[in-house]
N, C-alpha and C positions, 0 to 999 in steps of 0.2 A: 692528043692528050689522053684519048680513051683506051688505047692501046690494049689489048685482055696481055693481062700477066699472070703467072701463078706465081700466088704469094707462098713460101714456106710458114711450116708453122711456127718458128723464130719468127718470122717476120709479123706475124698476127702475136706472137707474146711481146713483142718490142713496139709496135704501135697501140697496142690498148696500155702497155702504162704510159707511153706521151699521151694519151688521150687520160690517163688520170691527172696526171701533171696536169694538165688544160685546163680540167675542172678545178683546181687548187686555185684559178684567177677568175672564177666565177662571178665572184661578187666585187672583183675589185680593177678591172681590166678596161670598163668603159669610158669612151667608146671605142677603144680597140677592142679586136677577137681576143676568144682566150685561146691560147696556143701552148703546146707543149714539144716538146725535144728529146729525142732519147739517143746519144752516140753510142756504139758498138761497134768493140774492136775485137781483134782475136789474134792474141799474140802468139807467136812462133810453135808449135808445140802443146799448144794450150787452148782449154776451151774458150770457146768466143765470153765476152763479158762486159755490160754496160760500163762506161769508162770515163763519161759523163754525161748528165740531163738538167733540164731546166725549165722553167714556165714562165710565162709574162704575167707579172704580178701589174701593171698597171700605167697608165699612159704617158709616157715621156723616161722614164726605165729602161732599160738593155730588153729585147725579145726575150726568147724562148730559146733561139738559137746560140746565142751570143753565151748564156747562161751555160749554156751543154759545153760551146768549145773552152769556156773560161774551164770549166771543173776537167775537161777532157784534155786541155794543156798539148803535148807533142804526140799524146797518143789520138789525137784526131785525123793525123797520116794514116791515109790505106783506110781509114772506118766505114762503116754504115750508119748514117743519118737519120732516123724515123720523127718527120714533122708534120703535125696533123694539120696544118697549112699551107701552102707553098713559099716560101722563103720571099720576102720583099724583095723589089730588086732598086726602092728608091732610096730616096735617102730625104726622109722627115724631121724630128725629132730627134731619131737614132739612125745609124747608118744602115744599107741595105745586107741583109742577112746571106743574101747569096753569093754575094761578096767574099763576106765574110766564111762561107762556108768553101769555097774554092780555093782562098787564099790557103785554110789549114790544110789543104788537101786531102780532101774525104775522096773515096773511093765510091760511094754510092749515096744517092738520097733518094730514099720512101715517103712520098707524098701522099697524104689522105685524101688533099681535095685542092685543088687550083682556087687561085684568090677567086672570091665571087665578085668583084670590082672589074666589070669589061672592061676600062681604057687600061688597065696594069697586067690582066688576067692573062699567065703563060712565060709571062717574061723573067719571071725571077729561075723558069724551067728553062727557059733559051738560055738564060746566063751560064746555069751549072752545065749543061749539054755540052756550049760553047766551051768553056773552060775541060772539057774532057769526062766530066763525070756522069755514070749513069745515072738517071731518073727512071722511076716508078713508081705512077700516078696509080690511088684510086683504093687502096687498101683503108678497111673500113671507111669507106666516105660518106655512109649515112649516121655514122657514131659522131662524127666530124662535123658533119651539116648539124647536127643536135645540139650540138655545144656553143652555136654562133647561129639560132634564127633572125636574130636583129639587125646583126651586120652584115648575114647575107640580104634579109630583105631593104636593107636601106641601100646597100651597093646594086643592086635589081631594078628594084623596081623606084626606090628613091623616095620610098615611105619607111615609117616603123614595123616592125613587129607587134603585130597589137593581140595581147591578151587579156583576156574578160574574165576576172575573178566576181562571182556573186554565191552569196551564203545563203541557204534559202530552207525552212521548214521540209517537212515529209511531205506537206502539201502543198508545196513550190510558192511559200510564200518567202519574201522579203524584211518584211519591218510591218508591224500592225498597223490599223486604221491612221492612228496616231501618226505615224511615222516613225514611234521609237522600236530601236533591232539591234539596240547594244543590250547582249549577246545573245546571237543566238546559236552559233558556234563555239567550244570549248577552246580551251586555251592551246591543248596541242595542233588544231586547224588555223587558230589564231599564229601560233609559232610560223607556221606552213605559210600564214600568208607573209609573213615578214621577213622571210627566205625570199620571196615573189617579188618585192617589193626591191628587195637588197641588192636580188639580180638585176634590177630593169632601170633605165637608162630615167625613167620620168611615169610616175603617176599620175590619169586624167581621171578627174572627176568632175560630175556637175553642180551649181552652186547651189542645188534643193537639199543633196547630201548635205553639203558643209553646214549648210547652215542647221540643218535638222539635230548631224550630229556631234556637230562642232568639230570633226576630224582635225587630225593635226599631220594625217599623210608623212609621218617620218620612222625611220626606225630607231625602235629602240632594242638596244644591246640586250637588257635583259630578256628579253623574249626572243631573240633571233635563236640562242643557244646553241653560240656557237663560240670554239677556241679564239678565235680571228676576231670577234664580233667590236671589240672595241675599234679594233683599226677598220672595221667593215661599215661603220657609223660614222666613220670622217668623212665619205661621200656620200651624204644624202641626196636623194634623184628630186629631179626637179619638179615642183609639184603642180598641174595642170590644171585649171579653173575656169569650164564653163561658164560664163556670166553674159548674158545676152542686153539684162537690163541693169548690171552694175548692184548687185541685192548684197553684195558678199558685205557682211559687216564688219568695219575698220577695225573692231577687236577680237576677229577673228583668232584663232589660234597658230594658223597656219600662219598666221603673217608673223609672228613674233618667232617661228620655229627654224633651229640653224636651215640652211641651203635657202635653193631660190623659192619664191612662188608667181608662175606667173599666168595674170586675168587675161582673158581671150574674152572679147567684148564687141559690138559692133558700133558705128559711131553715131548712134542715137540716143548720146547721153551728153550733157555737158563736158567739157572739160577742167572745168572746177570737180566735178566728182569724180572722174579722171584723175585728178591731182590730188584728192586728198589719200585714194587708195593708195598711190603711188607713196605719200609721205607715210605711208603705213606700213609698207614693207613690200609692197608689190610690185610686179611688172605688168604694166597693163597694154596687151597688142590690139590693138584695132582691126576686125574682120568687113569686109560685107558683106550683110544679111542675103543670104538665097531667099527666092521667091518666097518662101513662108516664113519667114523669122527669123531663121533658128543659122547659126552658126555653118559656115561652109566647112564638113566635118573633112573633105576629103582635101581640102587645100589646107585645111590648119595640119593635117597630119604630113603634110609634104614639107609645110613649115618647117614643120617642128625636126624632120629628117636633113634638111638641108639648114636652117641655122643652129638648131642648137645639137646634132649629132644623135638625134635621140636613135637607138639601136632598136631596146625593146621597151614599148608601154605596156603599162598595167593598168587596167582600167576597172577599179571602184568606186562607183554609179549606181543610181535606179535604174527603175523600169523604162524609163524614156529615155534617157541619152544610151542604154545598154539597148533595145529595140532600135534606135534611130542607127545605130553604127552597126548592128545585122544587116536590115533593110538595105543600109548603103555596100554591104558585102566589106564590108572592114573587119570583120572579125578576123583576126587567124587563128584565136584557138580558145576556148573555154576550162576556166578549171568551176568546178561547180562544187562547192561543200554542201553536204546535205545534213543536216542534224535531226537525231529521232526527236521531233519533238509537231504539234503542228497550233498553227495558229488561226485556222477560222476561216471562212470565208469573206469578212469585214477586212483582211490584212491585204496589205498591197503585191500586187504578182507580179512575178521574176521579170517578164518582158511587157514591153507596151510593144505588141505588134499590130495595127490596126490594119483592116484590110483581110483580113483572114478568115474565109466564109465557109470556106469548103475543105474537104479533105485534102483534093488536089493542090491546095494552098500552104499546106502543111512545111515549116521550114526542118529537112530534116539533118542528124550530127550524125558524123561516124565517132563512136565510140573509141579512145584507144586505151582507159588505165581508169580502172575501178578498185578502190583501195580503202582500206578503214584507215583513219586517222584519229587517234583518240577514239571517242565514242563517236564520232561523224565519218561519214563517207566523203572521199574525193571523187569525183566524174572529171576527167578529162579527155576533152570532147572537140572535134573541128566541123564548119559548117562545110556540108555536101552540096555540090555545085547544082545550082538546077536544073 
């Protein structure tokens, strides 16, 4: 599949817009990938010219593919193909795309990047091989990998994608002594998080937030600002609830707010309190406690990948469930908003890392995208292996 090919520069303008297209299902495609499609024909005499394209808008839908041959009709005889996926070759939901795309007889298909799902991964390329048509793999496949970290890490490794959003003072603080930290970022960092939120499959937080700040962990439309946004708010992600001792209060917000919400608990609490959450709006799953108390964070996230499809989490939390999911190396990626402003030494700090004596100790990020947002700074940031 890794074959070196030289891509033309047609071929590199014909896959970055199916990699736009792609992005158009960003926020509405989970837990499918977002996939894009671009056919290109070149009739007789004439210069070559997209002929039809199309993206996956969203789960149980026609692909990507299916969308391109519908608009490309009899002119997908003899085309070239550009799909920032590898074509399905099952049949789910909707039929297998590879299928689909030998039947119209296309002439060639440009592949970004092979399914990242090892028991399918190759076969929707064997199909079109087999049926006669050339394949070539691999044109922009880190723009590709970009657009899908959740579904490639749940087909992987059979966990989420897990990102760590926290808002924090010039002086890396969190929320004052108090606990209260509504706001300390401005409204366009706020927007930014609700883009975050819109893309990701399920929000975890722990029940010391909820309760602090009452969260309601949903989006809302006016703040995403976006064209799409009404239809981007009929999937609300599912919303994740740390609760070790069952604290979450029944009239909570979260429980009265459309989508799911569901309590991760362990079973050292009655089952009457069990029950009344549940009559509240909850789902309440039962863990057991590891040696120290606290929630098995690396089996709840396997859970959470294997029943309910979670692709990518978003995770706003304090300083202790955000330190405890470092520690365990669960992080994959930090978005860190910084607001000029600072609050003291009394206010609560960004991580609870305990254990940390020495310089050698020191947990360090590779940097990749430093950016103003409104009046705050974004840091987006990965943890560096030890």
């Amino acid at each position: 599949m890794s074959n070196k090919v030289l891509f033309s520069e047609a071929d590199h303008h014909y896959m970055a817009r199916a990699l736009q297209l792609a992005g158009q299902g960003l926020y509405t495609t989970d837990p499918n990938p977002r996939v894009g499609c671009v056919i290109v024909q070149q009739p007789p005499g004439q210069p070559e010219c997209i002929v039809g394209e199309g993206f996956h808008l969203r789960a149980g839908e026609p692909h990507a593919e299916i969308h391109a041959l519908d608009a490309a009709g009899e002119h997908a005889k003899g085309a070239t193909a550009y799909v920032t996926l590898e074509p399905c070759s099952h049949t789910g939901r909707t039929g297998p795309c590879a299928v689909a795309l030998a039947n119209a007889q296309v002439a060639r298909v440009v592949v970004a990047m092979v399914d990242p799902n090892p028991q399918v991964s190759g076969r929707g390329i064997e199909l079109l091989k087999a049926a006669g048509i050339e394949v070539d793999v691999g044109l922009l496949e880190p723009d590709a990998r970009a657009l899908n970290p959740g579904f490639i890490t749940r087909m992987q490794h059979k966990r989420p994608f897990v990102r760590l959003k926290m808002a924090m003072s010039l002086d890396g603080r969190t929320a004052m002594g108090s606990g209260e930290s509504q706001w300390i970022t401005g409204p366009e960092a706020r927007c930014h998080v609700q883009r975050l939120r819109a893309r990701s499959s399920a929000i975890l937080s722990g029940v010391e937030s909820i309760i602090m700040d009452d969260s309601r962990l949903t989006l809302r439309a006016e703040q995403l600002q976006l064209d799409n946004a009404e239809s981007v708010v009929q999937r609300q992600p599912l919303r994740v609830i740390l609760d070790t001792r069952l604290r979450l209060p029944l009239a909570a917000a979260c429980l009265s707010e459309p989508g799911r919400t569901l309590v991760m608990t362990t079973p050292a609490h009655s089952p009457e309190k069990r029950a009344k959450l549940t009559a509240a709006g909850a789902e309440v799953h039962v863990f057991e406690a590891g040696s120290d108390g606290r929630l098995p964070l690396n089996e709840l996230l396997d859970w959470l990948a294997e029943h309910e499809q979670v692709n990518e989490l978003l995770v706003e939390t304090g300083a202790t469930l955000a330190g405890a999911l470092l520690d365990a190396k669960l992080v994959d990626e930090l978005q860190l908003f910084v607001a000029p402003t600072l609050l003291g030494g009394e206010a609560k700090p960004l991580f609870a890392l305990p254990g940390l004596s020495r310089m050698a100790d020191q947990r360090r990020l590779k940097i990749h995208d430093i950016r103003a947002v409104g009046s705050d700074w974004r840091i987006i940031a990965t943890p560096q292996p030890d």
